[in-house]
C-alpha positions, -999 to 999 in steps of 0.1 A, spaced: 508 125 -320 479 144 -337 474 175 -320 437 193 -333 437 229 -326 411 253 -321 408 284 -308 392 291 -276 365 312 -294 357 285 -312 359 264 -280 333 282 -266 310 285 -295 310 243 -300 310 243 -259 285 263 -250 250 245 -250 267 217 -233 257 211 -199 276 180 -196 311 199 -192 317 207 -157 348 231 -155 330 247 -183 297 256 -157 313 293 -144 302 326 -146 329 331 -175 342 298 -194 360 317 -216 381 327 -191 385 287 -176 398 277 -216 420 303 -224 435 296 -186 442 256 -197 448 267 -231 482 287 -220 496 258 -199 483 229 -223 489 242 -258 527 247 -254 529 211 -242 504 197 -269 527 215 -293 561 202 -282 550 168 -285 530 170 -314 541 154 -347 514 176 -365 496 199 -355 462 204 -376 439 240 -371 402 226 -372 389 261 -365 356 268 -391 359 232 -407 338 207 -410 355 171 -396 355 153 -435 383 181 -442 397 176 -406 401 137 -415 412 144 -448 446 166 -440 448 142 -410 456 111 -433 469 134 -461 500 145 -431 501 111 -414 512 93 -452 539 125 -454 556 117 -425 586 97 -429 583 56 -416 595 53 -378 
Protein backbone atom coordinates (compact mmCIF):
# COMPACT_ATOMS: atom_id res chain seq x y z
CA UNK A 1 0.00 0.00 0.00
CA UNK A 2 1.13 3.53 -1.33
CA UNK A 3 -0.01 6.02 0.96
CA UNK A 4 0.40 9.92 -0.78
CA UNK A 5 0.43 12.46 1.75
CA UNK A 6 -0.36 16.04 1.73
CA UNK A 7 -1.10 18.38 4.07
CA UNK A 8 -4.46 19.76 4.48
CA UNK A 9 -3.15 23.25 3.43
CA UNK A 10 -2.21 21.86 0.50
CA UNK A 11 -5.52 20.02 0.31
CA UNK A 12 -7.27 23.02 0.25
CA UNK A 13 -5.20 24.97 -2.14
CA UNK A 14 -5.45 22.00 -5.06
CA UNK A 15 -9.28 21.66 -3.75
CA UNK A 16 -10.53 24.81 -3.76
CA UNK A 17 -11.85 25.81 -7.31
CA UNK A 18 -13.40 22.49 -7.44
CA UNK A 19 -17.01 22.49 -7.44
CA UNK A 20 -17.28 18.92 -8.08
CA UNK A 21 -16.36 17.92 -4.22
CA UNK A 22 -19.37 17.89 -2.23
CA UNK A 23 -18.17 17.52 1.60
CA UNK A 24 -15.84 20.11 0.40
CA UNK A 25 -19.01 22.87 -0.35
CA UNK A 26 -19.09 24.38 3.62
CA UNK A 27 -18.71 27.52 4.97
CA UNK A 28 -15.04 26.29 6.14
CA UNK A 29 -13.53 23.13 4.28
CA UNK A 30 -10.60 23.40 6.00
CA UNK A 31 -12.11 22.54 8.89
CA UNK A 32 -14.16 19.28 7.00
CA UNK A 33 -10.18 17.88 5.93
CA UNK A 34 -8.34 18.45 8.87
CA UNK A 35 -11.67 16.62 10.66
CA UNK A 36 -11.11 13.33 8.19
CA UNK A 37 -7.51 13.86 8.17
CA UNK A 38 -7.20 13.00 12.18
CA UNK A 39 -9.38 9.83 11.89
CA UNK A 40 -7.91 8.72 8.35
CA UNK A 41 -4.27 9.46 8.40
CA UNK A 42 -3.44 7.28 11.45
CA UNK A 43 -5.14 4.45 9.60
CA UNK A 44 -3.63 5.27 6.13
CA UNK A 45 -0.40 5.14 8.10
CA UNK A 46 -0.60 1.78 9.87
CA UNK A 47 -1.35 0.10 6.75
CA UNK A 48 0.88 1.75 4.62
CA UNK A 49 4.01 0.07 3.20
CA UNK A 50 5.32 3.65 2.26
CA UNK A 51 4.33 6.49 2.84
CA UNK A 52 5.36 9.27 0.19
CA UNK A 53 4.93 13.47 1.16
CA UNK A 54 3.67 15.00 -2.33
CA UNK A 55 3.30 18.41 -0.70
CA UNK A 56 4.93 21.24 -3.30
CA UNK A 57 5.91 18.54 -5.96
CA UNK A 58 5.07 18.12 -9.11
CA UNK A 59 3.64 14.27 -9.90
CA UNK A 60 6.99 13.22 -12.34
CA UNK A 61 8.88 13.45 -8.87
CA UNK A 62 5.81 11.85 -7.00
CA UNK A 63 6.12 8.77 -9.60
CA UNK A 64 9.63 8.80 -9.49
CA UNK A 65 10.24 8.01 -5.56
CA UNK A 66 7.10 5.99 -5.99
CA UNK A 67 8.89 3.23 -8.19
CA UNK A 68 12.32 4.26 -6.76
CA UNK A 69 10.63 2.84 -2.95
CA UNK A 70 8.38 0.07 -4.53
CA UNK A 71 11.99 -1.71 -6.28
CA UNK A 72 13.46 -1.16 -2.40
CA UNK A 73 11.16 -3.11 -0.78
CA UNK A 74 11.98 -6.58 -0.14
CA UNK A 75 9.98 -9.46 -2.61
CA UNK A 76 6.68 -10.76 -0.80
Amino acid sequence: VVYLHTSVEQQIDRTSRDRNRPLLRTADPGRVLRDLMAIRDPLYREIADIIIETDERPPRLVVQEILERLQALPPR
